[in-house]
C-alpha positions in Angstrom: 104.6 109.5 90.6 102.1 106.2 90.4 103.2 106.0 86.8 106.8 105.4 87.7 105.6 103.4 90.2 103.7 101.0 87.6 106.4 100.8 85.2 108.5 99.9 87.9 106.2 97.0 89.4 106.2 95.8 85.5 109.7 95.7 85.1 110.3 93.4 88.0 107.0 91.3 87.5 107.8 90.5 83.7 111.7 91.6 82.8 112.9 90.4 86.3 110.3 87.8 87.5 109.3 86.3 83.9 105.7 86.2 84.8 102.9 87.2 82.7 101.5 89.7 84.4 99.1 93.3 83.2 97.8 96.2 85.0 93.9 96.1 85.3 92.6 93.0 83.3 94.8 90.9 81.3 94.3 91.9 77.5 96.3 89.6 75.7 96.1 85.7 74.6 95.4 84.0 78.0 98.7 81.9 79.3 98.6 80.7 82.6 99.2 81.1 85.0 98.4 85.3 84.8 98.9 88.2 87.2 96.8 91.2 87.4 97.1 94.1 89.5 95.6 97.2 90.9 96.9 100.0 93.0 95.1 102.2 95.4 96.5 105.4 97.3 95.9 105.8 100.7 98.1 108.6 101.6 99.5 111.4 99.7 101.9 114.1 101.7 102.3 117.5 99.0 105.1 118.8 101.6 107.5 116.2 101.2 106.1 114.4 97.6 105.8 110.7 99.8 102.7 108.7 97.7 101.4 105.4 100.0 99.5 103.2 98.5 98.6 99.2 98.3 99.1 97.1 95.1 96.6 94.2 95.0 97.8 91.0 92.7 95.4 88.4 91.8 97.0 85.3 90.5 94.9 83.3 87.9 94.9 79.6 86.7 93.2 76.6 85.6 96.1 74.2 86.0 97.8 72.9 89.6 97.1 75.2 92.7 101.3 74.3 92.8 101.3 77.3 89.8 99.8 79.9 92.2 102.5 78.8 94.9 105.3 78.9 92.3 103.9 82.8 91.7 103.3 83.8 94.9 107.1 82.4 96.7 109.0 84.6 93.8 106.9 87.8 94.2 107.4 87.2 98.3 110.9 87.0 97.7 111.6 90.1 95.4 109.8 92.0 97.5 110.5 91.0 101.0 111.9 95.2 101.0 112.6 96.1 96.9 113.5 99.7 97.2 115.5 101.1 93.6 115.3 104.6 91.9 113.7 105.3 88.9 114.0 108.9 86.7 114.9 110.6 90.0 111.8 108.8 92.1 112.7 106.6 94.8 110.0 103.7 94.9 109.4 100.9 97.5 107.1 98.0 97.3 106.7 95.7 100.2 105.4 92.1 100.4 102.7 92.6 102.7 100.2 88.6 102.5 98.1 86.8 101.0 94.6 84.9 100.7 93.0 82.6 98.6 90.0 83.8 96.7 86.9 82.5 95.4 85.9 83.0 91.6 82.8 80.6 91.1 84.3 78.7 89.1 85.2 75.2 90.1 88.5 75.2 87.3 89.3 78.5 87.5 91.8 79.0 90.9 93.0 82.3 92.3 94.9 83.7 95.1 95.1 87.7 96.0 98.4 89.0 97.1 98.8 92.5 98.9 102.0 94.7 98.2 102.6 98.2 100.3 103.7 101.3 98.3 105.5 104.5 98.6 107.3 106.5 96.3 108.6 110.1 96.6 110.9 112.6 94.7 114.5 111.9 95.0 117.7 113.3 93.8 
């Protein structure tokens, strides 16, 4: 179920989106600005197949702050309610907010962005 989710979340971030973005750590040649991303379950019901969880993005760059604002309106706006099926799962991802975040570096700029999740089996 969370790997159909994550292709999913890829497809729209990079096929749909055109950002460059990679789950975990970002492996390749660094472009900015970059998007990684994590997901975490918080709920799992066996009865009915329904997975709940949060995706976190970080946004990366050492250009303009206007990059991470460029990133951040389109994934707000594809995922203001994105629901689609996927090899018979029906997934959701939610825009949820987002916060600025320190790195400890004075060029290096960030921003976190928190996406809701559920998925389930479908027919």
């Amino acid at each position: 179920m969370e790997e159909e989710l994550l292709k999913v979340l890829y497809k729209e971030m990079v096929n749909v989106l055109k950002l460059n973005y990679e789950y975990m750590e970002w492996t390749g040649e660094l472009v900015y600005p970059y998007i990684t991303g994590e997901h975490f379950t918080n709920y799992y019901d066996i009865a009915t197949g329904l997975l709940q969880g949060e995706m976190l993005l970080e946004i990366w760059t050492r250009g303009k702050e206007l990059e991470l604002v460029k990133a951040h309106d389109k994934i707000q706006s594809h995922f203001k309610k994105f629901v689609t099926m996927s090899n018979k799962m029906g997934v959701c991802i939610t825009y949820k907010n987002k916060s600025a975040a320190r790195t400890g570096d004075m060029d290096l700029k960030k921003i976190q962005i928190n996406l809701e999740t559920r998925c389930w089996k479908g027919e």
